[in-house]
PDB file of N, CA, C, O and CB in Angstrom:
ATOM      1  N   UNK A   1       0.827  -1.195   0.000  1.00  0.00           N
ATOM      2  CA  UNK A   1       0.000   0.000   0.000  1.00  0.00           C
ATOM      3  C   UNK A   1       0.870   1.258   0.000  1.00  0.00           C
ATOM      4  O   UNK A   1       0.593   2.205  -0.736  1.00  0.00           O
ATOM      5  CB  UNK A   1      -0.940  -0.001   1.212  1.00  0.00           C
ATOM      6  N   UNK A   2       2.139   1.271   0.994  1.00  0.00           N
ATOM      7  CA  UNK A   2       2.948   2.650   0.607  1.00  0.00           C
ATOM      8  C   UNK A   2       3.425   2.928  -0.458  1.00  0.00           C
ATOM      9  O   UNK A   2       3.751   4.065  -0.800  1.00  0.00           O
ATOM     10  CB  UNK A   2       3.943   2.889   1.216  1.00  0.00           C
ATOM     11  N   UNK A   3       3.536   1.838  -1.177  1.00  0.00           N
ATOM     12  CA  UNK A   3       4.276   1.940  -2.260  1.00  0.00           C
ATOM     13  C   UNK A   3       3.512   2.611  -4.004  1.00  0.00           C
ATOM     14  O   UNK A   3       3.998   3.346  -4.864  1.00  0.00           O
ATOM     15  CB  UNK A   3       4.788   0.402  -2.267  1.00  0.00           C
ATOM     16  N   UNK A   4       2.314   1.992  -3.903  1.00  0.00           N
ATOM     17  CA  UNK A   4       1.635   2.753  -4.544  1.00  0.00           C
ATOM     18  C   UNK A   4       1.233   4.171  -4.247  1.00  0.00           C
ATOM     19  O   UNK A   4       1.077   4.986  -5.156  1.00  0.00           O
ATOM     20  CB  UNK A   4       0.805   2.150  -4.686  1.00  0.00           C
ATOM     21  N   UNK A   5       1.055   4.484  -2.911  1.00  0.00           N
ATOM     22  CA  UNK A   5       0.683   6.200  -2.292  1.00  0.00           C
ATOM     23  C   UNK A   5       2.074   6.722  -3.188  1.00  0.00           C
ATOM     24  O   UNK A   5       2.035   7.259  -4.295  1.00  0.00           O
ATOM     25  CB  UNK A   5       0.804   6.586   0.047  1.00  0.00           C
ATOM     26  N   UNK A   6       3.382   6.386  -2.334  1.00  0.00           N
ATOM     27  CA  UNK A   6       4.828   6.659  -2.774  1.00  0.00           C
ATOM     28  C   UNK A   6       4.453   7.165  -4.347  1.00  0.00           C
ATOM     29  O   UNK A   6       4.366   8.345  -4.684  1.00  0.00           O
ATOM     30  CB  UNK A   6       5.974   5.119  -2.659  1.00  0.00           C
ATOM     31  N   UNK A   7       4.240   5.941  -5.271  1.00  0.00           N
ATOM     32  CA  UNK A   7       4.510   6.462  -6.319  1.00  0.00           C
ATOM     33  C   UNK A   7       3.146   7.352  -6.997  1.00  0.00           C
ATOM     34  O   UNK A   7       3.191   7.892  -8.103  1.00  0.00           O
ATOM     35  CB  UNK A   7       5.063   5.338  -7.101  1.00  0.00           C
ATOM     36  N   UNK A   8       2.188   7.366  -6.263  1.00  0.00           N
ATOM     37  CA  UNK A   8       1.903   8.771  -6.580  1.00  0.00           C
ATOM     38  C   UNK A   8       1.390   9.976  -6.173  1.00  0.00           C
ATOM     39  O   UNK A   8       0.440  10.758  -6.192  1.00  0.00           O
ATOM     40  CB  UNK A   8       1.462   8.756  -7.201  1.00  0.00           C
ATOM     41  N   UNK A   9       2.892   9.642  -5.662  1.00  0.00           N
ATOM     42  CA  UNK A   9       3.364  11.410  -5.077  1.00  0.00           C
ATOM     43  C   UNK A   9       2.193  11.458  -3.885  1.00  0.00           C
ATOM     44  O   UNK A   9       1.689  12.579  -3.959  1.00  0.00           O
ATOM     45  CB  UNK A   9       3.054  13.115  -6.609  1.00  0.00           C
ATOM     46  N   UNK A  10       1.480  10.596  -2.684  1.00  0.00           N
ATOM     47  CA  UNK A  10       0.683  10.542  -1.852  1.00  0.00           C
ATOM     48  C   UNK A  10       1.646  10.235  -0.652  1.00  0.00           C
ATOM     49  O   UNK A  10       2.753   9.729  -0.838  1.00  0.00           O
ATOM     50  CB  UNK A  10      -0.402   9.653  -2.201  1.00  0.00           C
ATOM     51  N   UNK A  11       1.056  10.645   0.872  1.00  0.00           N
ATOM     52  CA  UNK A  11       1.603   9.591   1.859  1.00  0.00           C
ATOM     53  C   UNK A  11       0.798   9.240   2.683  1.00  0.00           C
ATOM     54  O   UNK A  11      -0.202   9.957   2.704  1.00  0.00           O
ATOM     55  CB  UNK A  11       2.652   9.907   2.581  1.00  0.00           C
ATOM     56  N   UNK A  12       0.810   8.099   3.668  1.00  0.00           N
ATOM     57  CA  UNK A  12      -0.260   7.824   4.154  1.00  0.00           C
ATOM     58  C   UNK A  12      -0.367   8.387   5.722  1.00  0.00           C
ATOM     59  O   UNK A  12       0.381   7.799   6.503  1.00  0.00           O
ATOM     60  CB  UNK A  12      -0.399   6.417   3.950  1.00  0.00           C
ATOM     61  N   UNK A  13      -1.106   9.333   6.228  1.00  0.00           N
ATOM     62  CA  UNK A  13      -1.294   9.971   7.120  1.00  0.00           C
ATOM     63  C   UNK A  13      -1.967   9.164   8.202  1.00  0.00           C
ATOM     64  O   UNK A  13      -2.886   8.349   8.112  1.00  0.00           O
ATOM     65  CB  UNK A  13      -1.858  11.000   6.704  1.00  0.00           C
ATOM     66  N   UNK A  14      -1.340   9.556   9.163  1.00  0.00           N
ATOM     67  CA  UNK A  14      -2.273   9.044  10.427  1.00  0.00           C
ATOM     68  C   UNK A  14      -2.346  10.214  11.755  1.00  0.00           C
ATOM     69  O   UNK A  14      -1.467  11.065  11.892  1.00  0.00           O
ATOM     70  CB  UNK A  14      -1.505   7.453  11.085  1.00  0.00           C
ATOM     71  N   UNK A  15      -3.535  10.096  12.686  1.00  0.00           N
ATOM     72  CA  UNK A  15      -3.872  11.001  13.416  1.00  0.00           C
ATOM     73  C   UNK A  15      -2.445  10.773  14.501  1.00  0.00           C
ATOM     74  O   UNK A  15      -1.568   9.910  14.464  1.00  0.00           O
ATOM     75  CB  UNK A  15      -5.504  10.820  13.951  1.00  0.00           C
ATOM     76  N   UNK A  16      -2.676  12.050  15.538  1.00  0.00           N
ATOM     77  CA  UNK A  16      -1.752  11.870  16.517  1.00  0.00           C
ATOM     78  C   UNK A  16      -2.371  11.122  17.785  1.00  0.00           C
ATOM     79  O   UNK A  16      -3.271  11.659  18.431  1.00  0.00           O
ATOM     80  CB  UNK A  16      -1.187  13.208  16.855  1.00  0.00           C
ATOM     81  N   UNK A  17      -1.982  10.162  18.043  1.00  0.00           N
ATOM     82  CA  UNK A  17      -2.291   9.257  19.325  1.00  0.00           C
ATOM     83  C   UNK A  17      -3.078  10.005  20.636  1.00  0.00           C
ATOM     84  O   UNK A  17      -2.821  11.025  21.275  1.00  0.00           O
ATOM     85  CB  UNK A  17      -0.790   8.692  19.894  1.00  0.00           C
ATOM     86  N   UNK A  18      -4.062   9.091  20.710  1.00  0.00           N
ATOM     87  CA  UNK A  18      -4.426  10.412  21.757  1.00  0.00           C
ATOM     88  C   UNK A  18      -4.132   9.434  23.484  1.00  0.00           C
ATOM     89  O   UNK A  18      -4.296   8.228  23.667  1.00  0.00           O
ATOM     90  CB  UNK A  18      -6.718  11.147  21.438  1.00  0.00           C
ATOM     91  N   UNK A  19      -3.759  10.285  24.307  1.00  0.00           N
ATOM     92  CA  UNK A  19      -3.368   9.166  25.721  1.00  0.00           C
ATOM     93  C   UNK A  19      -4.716   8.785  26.716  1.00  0.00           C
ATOM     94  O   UNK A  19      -5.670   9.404  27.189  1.00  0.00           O
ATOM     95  CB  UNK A  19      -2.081  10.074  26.951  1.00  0.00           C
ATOM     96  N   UNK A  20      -4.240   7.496  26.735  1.00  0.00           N
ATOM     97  CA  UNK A  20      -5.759   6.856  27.545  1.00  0.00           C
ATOM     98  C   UNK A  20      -6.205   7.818  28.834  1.00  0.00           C
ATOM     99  O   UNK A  20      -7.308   8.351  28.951  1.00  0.00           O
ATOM    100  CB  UNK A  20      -5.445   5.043  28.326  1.00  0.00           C
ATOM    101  N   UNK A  21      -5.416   7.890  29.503  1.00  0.00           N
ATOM    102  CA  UNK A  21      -6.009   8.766  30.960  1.00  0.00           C
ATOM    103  C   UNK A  21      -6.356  10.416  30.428  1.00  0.00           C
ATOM    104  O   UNK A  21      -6.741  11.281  31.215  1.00  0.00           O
ATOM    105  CB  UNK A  21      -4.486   8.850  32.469  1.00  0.00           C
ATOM    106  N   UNK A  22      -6.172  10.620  29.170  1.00  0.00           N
ATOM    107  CA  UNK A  22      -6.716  12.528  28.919  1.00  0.00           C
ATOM    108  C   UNK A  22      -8.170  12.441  29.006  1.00  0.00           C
ATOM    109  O   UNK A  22      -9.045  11.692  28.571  1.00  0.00           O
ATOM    110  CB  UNK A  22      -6.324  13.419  27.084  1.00  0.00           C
ATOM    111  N   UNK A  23      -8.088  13.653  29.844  1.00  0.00           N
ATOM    112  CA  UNK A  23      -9.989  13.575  30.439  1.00  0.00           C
ATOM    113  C   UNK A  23     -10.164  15.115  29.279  1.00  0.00           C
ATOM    114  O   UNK A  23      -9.320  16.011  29.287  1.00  0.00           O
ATOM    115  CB  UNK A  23     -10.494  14.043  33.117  1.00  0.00           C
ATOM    116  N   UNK A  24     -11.173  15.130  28.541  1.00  0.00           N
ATOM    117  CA  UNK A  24     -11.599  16.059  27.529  1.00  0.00           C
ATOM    118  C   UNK A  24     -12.526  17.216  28.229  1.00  0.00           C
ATOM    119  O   UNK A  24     -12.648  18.389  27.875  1.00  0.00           O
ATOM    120  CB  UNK A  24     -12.400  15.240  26.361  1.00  0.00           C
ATOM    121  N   UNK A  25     -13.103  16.580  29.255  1.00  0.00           N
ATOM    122  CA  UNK A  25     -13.518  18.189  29.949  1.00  0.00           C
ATOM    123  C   UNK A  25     -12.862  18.901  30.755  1.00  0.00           C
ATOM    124  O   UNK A  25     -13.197  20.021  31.141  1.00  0.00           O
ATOM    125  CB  UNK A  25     -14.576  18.258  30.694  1.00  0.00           C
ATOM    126  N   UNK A  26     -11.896  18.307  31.062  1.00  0.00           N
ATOM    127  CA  UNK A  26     -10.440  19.400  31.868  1.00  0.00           C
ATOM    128  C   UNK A  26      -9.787  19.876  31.007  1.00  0.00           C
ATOM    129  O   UNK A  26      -9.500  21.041  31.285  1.00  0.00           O
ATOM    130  CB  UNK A  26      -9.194  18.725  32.804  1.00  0.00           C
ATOM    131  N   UNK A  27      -9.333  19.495  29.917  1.00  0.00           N
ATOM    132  CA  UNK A  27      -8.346  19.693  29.149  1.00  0.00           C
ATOM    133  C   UNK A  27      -9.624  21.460  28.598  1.00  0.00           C
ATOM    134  O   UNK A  27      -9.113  22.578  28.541  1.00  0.00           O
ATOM    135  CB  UNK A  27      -7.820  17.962  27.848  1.00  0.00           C
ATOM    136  N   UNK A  28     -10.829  21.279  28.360  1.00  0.00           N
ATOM    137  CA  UNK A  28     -11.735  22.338  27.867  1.00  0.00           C
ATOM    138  C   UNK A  28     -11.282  23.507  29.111  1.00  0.00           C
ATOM    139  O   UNK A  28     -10.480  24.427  28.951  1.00  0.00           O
ATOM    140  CB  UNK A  28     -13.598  21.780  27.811  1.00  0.00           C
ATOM    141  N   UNK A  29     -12.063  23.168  30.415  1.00  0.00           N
ATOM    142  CA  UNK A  29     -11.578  24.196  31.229  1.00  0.00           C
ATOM    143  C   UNK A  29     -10.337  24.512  31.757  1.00  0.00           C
ATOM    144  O   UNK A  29     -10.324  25.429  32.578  1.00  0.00           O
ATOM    145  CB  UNK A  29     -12.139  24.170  32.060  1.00  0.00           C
ATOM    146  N   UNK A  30      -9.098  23.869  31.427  1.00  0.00           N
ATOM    147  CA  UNK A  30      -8.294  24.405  31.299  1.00  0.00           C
ATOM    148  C   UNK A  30      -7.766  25.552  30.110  1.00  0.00           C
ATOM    149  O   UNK A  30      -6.945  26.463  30.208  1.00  0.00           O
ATOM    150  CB  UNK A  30      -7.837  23.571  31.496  1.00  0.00           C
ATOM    151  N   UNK A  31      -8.461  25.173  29.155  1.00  0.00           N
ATOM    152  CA  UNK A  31      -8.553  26.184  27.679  1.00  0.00           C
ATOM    153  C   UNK A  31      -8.783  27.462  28.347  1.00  0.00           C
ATOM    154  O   UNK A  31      -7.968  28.379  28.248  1.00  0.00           O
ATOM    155  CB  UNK A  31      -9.972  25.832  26.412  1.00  0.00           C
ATOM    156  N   UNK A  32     -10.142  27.586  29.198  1.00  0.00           N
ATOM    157  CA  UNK A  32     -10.971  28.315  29.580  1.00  0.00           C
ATOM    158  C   UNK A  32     -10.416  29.517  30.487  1.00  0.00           C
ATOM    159  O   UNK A  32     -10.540  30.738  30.386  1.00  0.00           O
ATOM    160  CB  UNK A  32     -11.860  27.516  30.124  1.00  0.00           C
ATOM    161  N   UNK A  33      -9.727  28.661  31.452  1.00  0.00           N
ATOM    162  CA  UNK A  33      -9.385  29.691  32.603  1.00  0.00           C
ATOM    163  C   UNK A  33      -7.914  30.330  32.591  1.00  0.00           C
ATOM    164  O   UNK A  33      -7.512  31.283  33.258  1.00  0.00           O
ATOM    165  CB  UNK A  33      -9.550  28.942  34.019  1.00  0.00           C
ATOM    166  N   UNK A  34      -7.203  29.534  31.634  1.00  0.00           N
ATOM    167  CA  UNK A  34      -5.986  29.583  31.343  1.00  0.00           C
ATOM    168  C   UNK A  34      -5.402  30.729  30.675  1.00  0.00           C
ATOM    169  O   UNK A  34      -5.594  30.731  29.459  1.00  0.00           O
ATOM    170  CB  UNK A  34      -5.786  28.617  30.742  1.00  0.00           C
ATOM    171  N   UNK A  35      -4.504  32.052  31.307  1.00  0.00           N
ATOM    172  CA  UNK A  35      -4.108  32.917  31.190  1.00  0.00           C
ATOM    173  C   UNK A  35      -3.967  32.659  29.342  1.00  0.00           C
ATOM    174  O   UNK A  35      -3.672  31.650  28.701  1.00  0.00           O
ATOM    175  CB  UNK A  35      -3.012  33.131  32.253  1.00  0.00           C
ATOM    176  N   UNK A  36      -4.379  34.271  28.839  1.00  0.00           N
ATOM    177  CA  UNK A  36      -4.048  34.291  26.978  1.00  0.00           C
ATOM    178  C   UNK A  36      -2.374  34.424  27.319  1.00  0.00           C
ATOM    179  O   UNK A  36      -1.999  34.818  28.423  1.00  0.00           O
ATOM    180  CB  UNK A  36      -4.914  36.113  25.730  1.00  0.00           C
ATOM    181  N   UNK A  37      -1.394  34.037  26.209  1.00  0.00           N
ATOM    182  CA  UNK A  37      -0.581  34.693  26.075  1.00  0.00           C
ATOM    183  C   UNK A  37      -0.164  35.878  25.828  1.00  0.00           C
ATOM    184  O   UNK A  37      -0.733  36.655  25.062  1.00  0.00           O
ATOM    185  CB  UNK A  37      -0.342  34.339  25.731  1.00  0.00           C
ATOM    186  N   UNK A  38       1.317  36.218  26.733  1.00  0.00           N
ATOM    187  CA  UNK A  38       1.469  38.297  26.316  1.00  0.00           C
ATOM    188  C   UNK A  38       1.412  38.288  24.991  1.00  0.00           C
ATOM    189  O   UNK A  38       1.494  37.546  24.012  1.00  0.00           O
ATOM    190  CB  UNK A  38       3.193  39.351  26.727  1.00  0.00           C
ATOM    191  N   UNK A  39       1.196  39.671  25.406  1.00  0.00           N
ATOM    192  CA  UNK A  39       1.132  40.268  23.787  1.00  0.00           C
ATOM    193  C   UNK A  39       2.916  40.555  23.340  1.00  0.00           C
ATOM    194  O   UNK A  39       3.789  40.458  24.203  1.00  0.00           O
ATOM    195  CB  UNK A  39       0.015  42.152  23.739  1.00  0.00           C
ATOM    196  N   UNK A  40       3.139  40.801  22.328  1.00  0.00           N
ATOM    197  CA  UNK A  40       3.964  40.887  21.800  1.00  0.00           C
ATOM    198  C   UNK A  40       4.884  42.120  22.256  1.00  0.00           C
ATOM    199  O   UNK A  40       4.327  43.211  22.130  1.00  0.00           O
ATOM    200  CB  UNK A  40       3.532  40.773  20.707  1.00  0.00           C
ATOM    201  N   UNK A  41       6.356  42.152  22.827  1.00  0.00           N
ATOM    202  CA  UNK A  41       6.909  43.407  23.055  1.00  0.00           C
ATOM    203  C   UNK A  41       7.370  44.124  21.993  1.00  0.00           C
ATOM    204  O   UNK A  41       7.780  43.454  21.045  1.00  0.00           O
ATOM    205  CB  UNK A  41       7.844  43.329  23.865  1.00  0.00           C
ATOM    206  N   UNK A  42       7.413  45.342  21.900  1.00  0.00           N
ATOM    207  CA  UNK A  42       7.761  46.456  21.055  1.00  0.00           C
ATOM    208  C   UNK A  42       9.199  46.422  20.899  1.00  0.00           C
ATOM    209  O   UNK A  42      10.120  46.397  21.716  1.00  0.00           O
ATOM    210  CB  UNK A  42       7.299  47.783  21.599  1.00  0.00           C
ATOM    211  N   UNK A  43       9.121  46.430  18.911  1.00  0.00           N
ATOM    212  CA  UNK A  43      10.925  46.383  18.795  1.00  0.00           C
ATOM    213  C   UNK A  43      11.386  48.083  19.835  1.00  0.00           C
ATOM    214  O   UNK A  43      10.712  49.095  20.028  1.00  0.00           O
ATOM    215  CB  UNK A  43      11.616  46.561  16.368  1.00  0.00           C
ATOM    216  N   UNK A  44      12.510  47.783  20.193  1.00  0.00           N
ATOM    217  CA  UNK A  44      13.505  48.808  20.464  1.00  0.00           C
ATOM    218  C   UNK A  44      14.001  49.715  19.382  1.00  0.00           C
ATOM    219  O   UNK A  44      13.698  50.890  19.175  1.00  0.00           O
ATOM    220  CB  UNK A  44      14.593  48.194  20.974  1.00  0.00           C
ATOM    221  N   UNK A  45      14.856  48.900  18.707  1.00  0.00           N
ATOM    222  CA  UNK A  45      15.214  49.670  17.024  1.00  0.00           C
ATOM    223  C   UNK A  45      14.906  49.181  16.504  1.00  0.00           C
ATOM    224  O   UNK A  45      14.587  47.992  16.479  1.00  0.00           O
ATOM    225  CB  UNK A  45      16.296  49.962  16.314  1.00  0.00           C
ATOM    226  N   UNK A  46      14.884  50.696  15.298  1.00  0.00           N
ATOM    227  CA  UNK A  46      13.988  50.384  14.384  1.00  0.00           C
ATOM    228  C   UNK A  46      15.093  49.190  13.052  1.00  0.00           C
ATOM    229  O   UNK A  46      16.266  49.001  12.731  1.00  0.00           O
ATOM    230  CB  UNK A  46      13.276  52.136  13.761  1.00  0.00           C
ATOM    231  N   UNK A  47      13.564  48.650  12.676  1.00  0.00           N
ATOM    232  CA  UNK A  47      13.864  47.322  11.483  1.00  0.00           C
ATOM    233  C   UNK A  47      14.986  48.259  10.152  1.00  0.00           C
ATOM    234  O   UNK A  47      14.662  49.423   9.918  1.00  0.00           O
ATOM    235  CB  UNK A  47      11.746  46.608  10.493  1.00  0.00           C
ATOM    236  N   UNK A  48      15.785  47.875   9.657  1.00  0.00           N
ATOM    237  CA  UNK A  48      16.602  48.034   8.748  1.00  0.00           C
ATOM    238  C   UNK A  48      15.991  47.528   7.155  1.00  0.00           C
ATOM    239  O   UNK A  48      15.351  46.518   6.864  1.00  0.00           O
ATOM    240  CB  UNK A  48      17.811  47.315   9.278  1.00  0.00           C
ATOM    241  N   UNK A  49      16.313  48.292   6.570  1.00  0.00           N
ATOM    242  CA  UNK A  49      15.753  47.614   5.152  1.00  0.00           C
ATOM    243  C   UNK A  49      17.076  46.503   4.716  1.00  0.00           C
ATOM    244  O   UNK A  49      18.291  46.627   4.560  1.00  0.00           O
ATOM    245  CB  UNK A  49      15.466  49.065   3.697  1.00  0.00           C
ATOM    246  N   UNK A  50      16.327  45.654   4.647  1.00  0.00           N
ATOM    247  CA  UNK A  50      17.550  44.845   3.854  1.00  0.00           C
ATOM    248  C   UNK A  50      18.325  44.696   2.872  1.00  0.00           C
ATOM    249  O   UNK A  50      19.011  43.706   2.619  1.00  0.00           O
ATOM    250  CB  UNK A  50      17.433  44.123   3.677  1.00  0.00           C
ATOM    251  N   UNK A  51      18.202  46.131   2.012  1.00  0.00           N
ATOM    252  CA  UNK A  51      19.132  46.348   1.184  1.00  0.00           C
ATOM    253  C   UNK A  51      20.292  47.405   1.711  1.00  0.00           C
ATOM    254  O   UNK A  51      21.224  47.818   1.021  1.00  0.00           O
ATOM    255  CB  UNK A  51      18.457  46.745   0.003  1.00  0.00           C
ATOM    256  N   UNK A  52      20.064  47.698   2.890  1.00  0.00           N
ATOM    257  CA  UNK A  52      20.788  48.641   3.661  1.00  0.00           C
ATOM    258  C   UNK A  52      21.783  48.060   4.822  1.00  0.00           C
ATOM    259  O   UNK A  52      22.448  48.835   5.510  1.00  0.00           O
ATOM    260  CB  UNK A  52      19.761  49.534   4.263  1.00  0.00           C
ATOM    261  N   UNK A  53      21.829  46.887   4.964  1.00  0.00           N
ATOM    262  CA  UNK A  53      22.635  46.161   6.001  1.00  0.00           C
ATOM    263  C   UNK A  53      23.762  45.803   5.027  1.00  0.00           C
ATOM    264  O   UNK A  53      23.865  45.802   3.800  1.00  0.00           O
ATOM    265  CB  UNK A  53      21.854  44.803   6.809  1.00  0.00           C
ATOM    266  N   UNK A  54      24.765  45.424   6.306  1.00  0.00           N
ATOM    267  CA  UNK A  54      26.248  45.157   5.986  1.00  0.00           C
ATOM    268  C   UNK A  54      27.074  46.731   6.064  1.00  0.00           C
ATOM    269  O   UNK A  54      26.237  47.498   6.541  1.00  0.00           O
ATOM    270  CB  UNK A  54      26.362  44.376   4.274  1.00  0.00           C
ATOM    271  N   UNK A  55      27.846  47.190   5.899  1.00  0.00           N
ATOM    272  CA  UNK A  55      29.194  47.971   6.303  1.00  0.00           C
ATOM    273  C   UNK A  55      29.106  49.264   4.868  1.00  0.00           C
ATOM    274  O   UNK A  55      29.382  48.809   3.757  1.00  0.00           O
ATOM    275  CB  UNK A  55      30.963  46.608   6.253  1.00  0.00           C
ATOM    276  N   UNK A  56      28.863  50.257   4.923  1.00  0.00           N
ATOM    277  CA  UNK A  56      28.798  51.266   3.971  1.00  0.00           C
ATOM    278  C   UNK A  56      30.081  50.956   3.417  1.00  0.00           C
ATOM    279  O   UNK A  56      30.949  50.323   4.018  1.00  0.00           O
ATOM    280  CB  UNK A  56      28.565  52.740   4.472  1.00  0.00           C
ATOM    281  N   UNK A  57      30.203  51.513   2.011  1.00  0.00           N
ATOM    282  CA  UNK A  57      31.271  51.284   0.853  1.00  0.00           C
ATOM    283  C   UNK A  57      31.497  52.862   0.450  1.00  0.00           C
ATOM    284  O   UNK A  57      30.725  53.802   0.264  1.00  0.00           O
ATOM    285  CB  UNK A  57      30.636  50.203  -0.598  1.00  0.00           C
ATOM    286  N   UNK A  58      33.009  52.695   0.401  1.00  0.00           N
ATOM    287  CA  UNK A  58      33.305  54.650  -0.053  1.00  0.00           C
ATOM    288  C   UNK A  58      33.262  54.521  -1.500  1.00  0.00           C
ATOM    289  O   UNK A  58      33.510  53.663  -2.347  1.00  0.00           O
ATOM    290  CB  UNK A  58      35.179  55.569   0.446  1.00  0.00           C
ATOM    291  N   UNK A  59      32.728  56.062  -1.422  1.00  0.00           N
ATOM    292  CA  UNK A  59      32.572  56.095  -2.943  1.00  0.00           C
ATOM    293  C   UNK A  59      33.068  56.429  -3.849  1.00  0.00           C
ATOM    294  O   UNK A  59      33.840  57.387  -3.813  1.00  0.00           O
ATOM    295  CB  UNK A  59      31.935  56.454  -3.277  1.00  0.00           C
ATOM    296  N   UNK A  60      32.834  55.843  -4.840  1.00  0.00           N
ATOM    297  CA  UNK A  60      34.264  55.863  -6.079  1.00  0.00           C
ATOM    298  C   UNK A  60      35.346  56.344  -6.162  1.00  0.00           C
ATOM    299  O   UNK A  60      36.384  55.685  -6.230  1.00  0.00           O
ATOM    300  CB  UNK A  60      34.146  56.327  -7.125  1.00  0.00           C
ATOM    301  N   UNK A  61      35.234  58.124  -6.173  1.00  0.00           N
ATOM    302  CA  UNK A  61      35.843  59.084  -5.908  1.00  0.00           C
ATOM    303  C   UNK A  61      37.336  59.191  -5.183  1.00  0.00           C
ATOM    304  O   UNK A  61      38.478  59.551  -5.468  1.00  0.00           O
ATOM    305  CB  UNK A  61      34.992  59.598  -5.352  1.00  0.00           C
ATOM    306  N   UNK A  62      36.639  58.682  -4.139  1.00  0.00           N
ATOM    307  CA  UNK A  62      37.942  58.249  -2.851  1.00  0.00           C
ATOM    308  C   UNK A  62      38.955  57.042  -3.507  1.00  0.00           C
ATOM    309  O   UNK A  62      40.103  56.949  -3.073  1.00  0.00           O
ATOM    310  CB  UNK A  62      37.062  57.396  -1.104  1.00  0.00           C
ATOM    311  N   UNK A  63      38.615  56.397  -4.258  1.00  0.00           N
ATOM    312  CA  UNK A  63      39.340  54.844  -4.531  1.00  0.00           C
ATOM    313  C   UNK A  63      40.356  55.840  -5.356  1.00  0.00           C
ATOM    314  O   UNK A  63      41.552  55.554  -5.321  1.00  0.00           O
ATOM    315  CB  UNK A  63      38.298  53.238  -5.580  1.00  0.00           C
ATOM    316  N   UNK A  64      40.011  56.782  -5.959  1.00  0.00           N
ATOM    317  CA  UNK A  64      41.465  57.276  -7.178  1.00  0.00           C
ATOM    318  C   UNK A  64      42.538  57.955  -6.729  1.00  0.00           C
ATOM    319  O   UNK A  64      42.397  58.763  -5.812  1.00  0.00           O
ATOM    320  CB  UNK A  64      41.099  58.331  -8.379  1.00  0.00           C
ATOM    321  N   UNK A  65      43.657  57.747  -7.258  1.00  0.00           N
ATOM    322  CA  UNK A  65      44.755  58.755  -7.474  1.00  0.00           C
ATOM    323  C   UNK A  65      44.611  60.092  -7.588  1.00  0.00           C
ATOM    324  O   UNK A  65      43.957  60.527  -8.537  1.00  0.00           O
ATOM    325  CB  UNK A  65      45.354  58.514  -8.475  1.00  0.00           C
ATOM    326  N   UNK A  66      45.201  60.987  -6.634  1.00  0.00           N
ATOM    327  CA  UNK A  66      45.269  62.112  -7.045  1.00  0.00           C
ATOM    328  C   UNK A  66      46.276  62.317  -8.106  1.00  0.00           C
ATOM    329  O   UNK A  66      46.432  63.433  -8.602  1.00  0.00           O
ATOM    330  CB  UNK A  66      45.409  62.839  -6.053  1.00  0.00           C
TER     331      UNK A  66
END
């Protein structure tokens, strides 16, 4: 049977195990009462464009012979 899924381009999925002693109405009120996660902290500095990172380059000018 894998071998046919395999060859086309399928795989054969299975659920994730669920454990004998999980009780489904605790696991709910725990959903329930259970602190949301923080919110997200504020960058410090500011984001860089990414064509702007790495080490400035002098310009042309400077590279010549007087």
């Amino acid at each position: 049977m894998q071998d046919r899924l395999h060859r086309m381009k399928l795989s054969f999925l299975t659920p994730r195990p669920i454990h004998p002693k999980a009780d489904a109405p605790a696991q709910e009120a725990f959903k329930k009462t259970s602190p949301n996660a923080s919110p997200p902290s504020e960058r410090t500095t500011p984001r860089r464009a990414p064509w702007r990172s790495g080490s400035r380059t002098r310009p042309a000018s400077a590279r010549k012979a007087p």
